[in-house]
N, CA, C, O and CB atoms as a CASP TS submission, in Angstrom:
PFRMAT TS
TARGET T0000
AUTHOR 0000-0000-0000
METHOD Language model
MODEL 1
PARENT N/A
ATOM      1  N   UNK     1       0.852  -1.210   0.000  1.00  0.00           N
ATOM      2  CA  UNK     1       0.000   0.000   0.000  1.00  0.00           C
ATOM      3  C   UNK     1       0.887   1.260   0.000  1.00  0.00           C
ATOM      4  O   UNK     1       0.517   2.142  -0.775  1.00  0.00           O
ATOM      5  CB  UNK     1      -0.963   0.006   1.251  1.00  0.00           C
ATOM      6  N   UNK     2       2.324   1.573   0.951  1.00  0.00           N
ATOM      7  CA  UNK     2       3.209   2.199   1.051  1.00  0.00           C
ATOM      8  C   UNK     2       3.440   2.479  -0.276  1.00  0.00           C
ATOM      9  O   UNK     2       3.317   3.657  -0.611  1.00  0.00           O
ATOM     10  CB  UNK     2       4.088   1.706   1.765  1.00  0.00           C
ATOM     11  N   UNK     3       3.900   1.258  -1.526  1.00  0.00           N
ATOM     12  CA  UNK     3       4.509   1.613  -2.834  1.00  0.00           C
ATOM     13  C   UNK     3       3.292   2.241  -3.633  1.00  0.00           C
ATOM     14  O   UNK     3       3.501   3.012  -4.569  1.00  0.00           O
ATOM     15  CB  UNK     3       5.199   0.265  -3.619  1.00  0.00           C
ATOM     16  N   UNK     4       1.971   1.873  -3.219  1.00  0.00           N
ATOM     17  CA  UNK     4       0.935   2.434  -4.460  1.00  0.00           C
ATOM     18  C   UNK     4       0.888   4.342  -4.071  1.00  0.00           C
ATOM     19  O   UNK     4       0.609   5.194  -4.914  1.00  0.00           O
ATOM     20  CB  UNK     4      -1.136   1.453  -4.238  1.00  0.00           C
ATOM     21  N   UNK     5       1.164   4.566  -2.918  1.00  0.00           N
ATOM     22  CA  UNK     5       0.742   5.983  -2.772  1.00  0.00           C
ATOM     23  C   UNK     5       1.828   6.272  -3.511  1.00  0.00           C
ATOM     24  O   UNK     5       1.712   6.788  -4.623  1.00  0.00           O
ATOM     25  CB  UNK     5       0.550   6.721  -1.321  1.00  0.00           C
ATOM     26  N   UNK     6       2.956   5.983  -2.994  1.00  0.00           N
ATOM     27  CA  UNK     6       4.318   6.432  -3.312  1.00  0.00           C
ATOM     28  C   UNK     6       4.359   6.400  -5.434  1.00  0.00           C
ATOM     29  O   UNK     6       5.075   7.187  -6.053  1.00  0.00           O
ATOM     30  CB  UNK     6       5.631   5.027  -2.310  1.00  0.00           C
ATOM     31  N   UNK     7       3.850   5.810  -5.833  1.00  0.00           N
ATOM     32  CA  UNK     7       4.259   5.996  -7.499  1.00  0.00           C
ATOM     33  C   UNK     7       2.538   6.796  -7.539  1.00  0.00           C
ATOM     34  O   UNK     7       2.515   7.459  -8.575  1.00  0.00           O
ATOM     35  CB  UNK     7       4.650   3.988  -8.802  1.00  0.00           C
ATOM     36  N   UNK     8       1.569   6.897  -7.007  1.00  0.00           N
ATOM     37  CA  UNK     8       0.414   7.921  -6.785  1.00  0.00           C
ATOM     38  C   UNK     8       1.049   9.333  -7.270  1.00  0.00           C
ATOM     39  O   UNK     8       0.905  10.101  -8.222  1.00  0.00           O
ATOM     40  CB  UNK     8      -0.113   7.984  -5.067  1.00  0.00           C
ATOM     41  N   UNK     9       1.897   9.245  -5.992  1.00  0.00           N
ATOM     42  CA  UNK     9       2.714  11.243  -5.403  1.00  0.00           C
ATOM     43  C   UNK     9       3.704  11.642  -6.564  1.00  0.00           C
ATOM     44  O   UNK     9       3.757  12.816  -6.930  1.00  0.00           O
ATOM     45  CB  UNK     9       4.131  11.269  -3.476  1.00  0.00           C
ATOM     46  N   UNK    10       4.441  10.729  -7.110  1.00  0.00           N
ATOM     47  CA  UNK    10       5.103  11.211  -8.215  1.00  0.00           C
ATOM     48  C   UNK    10       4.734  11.186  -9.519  1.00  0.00           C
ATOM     49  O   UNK    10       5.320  11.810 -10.403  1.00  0.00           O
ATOM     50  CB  UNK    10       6.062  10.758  -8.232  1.00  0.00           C
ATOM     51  N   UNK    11       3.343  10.164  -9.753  1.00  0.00           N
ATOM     52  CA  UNK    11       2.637  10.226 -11.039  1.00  0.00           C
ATOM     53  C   UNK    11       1.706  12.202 -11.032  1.00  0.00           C
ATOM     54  O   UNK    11       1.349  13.007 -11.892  1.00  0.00           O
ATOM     55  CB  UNK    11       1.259   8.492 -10.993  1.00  0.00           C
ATOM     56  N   UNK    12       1.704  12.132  -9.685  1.00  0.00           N
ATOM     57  CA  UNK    12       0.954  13.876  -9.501  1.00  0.00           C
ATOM     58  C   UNK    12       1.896  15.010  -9.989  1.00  0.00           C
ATOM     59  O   UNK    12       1.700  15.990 -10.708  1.00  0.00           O
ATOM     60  CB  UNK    12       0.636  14.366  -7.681  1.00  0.00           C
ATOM     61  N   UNK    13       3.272  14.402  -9.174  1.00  0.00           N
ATOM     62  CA  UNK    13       4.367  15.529  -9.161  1.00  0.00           C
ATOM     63  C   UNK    13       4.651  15.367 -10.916  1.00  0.00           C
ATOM     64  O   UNK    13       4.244  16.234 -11.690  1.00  0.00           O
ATOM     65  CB  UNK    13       5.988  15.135  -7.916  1.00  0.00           C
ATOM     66  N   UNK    14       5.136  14.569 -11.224  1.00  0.00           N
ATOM     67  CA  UNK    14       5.272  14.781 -12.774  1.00  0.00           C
ATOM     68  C   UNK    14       3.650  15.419 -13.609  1.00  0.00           C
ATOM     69  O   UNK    14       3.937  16.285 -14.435  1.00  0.00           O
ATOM     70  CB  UNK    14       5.752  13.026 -13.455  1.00  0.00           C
ATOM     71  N   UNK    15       2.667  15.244 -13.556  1.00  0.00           N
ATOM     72  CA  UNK    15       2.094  15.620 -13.998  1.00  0.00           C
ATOM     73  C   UNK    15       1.496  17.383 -13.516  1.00  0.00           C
ATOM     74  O   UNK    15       0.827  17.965 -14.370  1.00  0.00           O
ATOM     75  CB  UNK    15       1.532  14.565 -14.052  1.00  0.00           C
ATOM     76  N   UNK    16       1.674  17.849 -12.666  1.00  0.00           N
ATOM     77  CA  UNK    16       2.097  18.819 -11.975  1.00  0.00           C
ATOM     78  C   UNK    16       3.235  19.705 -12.595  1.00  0.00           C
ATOM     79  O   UNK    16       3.101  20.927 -12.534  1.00  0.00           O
ATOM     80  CB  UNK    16       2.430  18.280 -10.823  1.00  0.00           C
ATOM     81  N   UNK    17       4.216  19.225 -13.119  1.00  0.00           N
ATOM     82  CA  UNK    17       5.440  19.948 -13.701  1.00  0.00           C
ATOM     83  C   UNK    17       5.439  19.742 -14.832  1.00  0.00           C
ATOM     84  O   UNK    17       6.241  20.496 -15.383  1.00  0.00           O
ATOM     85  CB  UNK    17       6.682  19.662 -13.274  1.00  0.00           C
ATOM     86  N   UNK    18       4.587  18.626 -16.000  1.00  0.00           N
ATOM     87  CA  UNK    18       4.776  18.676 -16.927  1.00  0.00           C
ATOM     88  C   UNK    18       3.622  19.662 -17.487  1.00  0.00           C
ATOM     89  O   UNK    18       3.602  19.837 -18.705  1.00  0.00           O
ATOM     90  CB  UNK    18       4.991  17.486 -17.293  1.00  0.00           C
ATOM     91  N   UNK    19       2.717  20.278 -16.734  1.00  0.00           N
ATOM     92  CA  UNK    19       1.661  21.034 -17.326  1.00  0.00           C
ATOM     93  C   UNK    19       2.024  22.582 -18.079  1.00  0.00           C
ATOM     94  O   UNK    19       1.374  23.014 -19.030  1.00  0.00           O
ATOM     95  CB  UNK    19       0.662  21.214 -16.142  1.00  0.00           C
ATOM     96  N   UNK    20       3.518  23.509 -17.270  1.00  0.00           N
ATOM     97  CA  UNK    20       3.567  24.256 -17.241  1.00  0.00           C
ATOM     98  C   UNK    20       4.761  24.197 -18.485  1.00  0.00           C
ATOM     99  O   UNK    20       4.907  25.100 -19.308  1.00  0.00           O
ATOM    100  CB  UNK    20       3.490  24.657 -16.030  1.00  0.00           C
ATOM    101  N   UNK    21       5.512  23.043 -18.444  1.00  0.00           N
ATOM    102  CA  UNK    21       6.143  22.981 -19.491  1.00  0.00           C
ATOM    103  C   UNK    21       5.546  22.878 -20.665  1.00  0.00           C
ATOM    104  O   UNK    21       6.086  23.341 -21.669  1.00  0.00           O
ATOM    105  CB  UNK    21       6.844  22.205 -19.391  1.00  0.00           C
ATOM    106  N   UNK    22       4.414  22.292 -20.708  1.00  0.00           N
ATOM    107  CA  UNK    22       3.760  22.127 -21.937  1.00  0.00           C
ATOM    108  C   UNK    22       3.285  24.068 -22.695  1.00  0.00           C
ATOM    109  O   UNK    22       3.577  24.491 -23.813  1.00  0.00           O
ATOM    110  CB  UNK    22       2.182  20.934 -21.439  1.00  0.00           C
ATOM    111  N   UNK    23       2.622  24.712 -21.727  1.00  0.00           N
ATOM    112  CA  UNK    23       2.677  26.012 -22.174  1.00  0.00           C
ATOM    113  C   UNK    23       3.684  26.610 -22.204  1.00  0.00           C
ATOM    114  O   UNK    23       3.491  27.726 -22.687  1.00  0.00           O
ATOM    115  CB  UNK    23       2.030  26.687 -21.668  1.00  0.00           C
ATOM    116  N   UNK    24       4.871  26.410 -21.879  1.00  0.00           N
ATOM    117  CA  UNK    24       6.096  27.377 -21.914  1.00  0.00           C
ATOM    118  C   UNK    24       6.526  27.051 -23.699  1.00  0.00           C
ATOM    119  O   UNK    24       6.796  27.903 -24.545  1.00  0.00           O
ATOM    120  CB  UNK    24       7.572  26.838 -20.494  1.00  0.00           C
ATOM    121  N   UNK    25       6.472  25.556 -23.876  1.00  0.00           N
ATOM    122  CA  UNK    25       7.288  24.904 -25.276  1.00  0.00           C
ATOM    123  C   UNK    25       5.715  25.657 -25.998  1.00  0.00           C
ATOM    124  O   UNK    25       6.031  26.117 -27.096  1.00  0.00           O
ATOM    125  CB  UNK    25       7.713  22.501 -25.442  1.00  0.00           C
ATOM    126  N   UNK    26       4.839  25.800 -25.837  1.00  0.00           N
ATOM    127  CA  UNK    26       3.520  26.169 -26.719  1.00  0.00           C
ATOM    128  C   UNK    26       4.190  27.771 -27.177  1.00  0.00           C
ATOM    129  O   UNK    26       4.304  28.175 -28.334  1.00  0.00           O
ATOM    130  CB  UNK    26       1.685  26.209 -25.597  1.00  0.00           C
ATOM    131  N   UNK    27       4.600  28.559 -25.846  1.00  0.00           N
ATOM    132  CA  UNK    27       5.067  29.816 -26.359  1.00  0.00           C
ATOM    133  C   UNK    27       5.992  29.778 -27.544  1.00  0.00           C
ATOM    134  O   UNK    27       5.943  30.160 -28.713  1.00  0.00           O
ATOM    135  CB  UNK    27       5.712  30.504 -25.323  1.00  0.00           C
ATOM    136  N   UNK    28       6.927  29.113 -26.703  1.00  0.00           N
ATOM    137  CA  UNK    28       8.030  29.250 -27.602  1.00  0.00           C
ATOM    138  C   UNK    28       7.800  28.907 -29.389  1.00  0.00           C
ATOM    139  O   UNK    28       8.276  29.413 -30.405  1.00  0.00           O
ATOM    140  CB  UNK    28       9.103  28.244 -26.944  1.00  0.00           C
ATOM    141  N   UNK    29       6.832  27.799 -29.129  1.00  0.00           N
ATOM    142  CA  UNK    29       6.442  27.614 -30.925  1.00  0.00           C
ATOM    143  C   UNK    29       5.769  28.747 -31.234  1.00  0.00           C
ATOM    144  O   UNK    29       6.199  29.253 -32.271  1.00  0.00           O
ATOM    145  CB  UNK    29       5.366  26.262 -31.449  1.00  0.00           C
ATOM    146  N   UNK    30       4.955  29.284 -30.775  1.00  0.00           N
ATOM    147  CA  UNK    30       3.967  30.676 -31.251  1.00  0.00           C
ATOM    148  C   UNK    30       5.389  32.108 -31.831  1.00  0.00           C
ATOM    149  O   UNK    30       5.499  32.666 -32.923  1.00  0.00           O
ATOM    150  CB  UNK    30       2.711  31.419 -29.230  1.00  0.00           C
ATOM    151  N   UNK    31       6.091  32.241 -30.771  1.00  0.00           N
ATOM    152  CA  UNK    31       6.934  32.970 -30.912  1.00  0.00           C
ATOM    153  C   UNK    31       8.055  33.017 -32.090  1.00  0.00           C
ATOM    154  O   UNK    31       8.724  33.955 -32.524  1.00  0.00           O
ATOM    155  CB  UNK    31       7.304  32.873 -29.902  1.00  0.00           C
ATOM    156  N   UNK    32       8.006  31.806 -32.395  1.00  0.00           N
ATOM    157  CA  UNK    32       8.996  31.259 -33.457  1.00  0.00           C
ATOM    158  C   UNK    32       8.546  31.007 -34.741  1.00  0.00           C
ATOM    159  O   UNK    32       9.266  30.852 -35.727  1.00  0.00           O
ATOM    160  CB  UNK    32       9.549  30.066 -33.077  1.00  0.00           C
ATOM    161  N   UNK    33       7.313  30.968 -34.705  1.00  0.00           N
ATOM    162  CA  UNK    33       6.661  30.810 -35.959  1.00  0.00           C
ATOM    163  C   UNK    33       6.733  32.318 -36.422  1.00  0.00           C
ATOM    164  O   UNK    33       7.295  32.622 -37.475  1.00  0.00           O
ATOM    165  CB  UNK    33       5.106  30.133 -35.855  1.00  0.00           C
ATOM    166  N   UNK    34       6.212  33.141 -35.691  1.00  0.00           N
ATOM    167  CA  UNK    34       5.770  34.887 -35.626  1.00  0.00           C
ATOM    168  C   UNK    34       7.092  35.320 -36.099  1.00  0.00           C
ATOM    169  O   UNK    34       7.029  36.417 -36.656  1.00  0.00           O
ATOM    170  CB  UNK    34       5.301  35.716 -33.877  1.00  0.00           C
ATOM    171  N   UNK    35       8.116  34.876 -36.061  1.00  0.00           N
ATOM    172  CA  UNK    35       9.478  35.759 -36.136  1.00  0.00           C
ATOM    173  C   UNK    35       9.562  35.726 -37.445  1.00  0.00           C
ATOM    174  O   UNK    35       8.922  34.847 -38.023  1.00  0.00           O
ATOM    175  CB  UNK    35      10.880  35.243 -35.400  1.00  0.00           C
ATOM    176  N   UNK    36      10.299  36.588 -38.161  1.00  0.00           N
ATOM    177  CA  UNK    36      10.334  36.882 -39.717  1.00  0.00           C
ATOM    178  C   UNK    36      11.499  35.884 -39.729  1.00  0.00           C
ATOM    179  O   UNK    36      12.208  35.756 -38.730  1.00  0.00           O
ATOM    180  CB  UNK    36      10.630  38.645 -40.375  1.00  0.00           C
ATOM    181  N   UNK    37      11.716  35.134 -40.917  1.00  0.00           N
ATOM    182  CA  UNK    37      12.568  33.897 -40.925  1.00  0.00           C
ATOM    183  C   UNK    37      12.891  32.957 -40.018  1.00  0.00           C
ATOM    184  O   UNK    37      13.853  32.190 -40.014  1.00  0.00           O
ATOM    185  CB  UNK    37      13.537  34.155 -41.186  1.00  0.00           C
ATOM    186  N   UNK    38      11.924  33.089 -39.175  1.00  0.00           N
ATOM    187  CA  UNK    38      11.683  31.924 -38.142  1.00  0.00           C
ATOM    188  C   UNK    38      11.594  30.661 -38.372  1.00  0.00           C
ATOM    189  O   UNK    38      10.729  30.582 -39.245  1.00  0.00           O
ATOM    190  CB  UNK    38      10.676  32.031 -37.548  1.00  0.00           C
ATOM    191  N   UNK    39      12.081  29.263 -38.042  1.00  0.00           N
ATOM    192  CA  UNK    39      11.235  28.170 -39.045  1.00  0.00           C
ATOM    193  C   UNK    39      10.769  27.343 -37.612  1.00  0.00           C
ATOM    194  O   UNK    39      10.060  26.339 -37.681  1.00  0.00           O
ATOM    195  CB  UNK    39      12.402  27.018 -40.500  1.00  0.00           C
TER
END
């Protein structure tokens, strides 16, 4: 029961940190597309 919380708390924590990365890499494509000779 110890191991199910335990891969629980880090399936949260990764999903928790991968949310904000996902909009940061979203900027960065918006931004890069927008740039004049951007590819």
């Amino acid at each position: 029961m110890r191991i199910y919380r335990l891969i629980l708390l880090s399936a949260l924590l990764v999903f928790s940190l991968s949310l904000p990365i996902d909009s940061v890499q979203q900027k960065t494509i918006t931004t890069n597309s927008t740039e004049p000779g951007g590819r």
